[in-house]
C-alpha positions as CSV (number, residue, x, y, z in Angstrom):
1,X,10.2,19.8,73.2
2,X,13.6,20.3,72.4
3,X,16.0,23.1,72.8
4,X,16.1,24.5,69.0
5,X,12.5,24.1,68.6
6,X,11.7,25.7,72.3
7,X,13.8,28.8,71.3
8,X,11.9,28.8,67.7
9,X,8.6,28.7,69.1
10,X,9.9,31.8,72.0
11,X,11.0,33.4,68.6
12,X,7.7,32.8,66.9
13,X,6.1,34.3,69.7
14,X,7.9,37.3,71.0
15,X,9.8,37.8,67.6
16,X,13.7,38.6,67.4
17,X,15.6,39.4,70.4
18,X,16.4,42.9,69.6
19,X,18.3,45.1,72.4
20,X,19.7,43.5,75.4
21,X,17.6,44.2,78.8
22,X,20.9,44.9,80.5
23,X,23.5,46.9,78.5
24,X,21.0,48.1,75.8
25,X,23.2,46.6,73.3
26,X,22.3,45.5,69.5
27,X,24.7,43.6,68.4
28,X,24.1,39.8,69.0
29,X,21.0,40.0,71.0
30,X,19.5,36.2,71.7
31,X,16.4,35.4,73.7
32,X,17.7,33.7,77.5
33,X,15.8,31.8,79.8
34,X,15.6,33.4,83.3
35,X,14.7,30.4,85.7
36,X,17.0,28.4,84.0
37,X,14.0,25.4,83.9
38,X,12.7,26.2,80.5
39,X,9.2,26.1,80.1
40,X,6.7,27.5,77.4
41,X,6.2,30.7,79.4
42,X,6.9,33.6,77.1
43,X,7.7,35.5,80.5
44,X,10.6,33.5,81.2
45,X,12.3,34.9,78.8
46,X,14.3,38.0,78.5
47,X,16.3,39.4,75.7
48,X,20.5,39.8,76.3
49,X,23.4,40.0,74.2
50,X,25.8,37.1,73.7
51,X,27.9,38.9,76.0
52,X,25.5,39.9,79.0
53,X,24.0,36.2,78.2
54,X,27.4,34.3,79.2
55,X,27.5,36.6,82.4
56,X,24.0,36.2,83.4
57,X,24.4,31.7,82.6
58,X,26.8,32.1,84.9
59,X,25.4,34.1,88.1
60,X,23.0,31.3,87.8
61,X,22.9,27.8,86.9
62,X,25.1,27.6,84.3
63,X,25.5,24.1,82.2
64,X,21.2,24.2,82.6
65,X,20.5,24.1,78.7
66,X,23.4,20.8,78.6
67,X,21.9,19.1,81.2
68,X,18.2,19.2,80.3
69,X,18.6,19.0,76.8
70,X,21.7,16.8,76.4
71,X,23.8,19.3,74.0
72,X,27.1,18.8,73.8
73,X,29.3,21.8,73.1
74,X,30.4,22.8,69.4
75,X,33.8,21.3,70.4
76,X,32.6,17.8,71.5
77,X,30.1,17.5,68.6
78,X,33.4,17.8,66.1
């Protein structure tokens, strides 16, 4: 499975990513992978803003999404 469709089908499941589980924000709240391995386990996933979710990538392994997936970043694609 693919990135997109792996955060669709954590979406499908668990529904928008609504207040982050660190700040309590609601303003850009996404659905992040905590082990960083993505695997269809709806509890390894926990909901952060965009901001709390670029501090939490990286603490841990950041780059984890590029490498597994193969994405390139927004600027490389252009």
């Amino acid at each position: 499975v693919g990135y997109d469709s792996l955060h669709d089908w954590v979406k499908r499941h668990r529904g928008l990513a609504k207040v982050c589980s660190v700040c309590g924000s609601i303003d850009k709240v996404q659905w992040a992978n905590k082990s960083f391995e993505y695997h269809r386990d709806l509890t390894d996933w926990l909901e952060l803003c965009y901001w709390c979710h670029r501090k939490y990538d990286r603490a841990g392994d950041w780059g984890a999404a590029t490498r597994r997936f193969g994405l390139l970043s927004k600027r490389k694609q252009a």
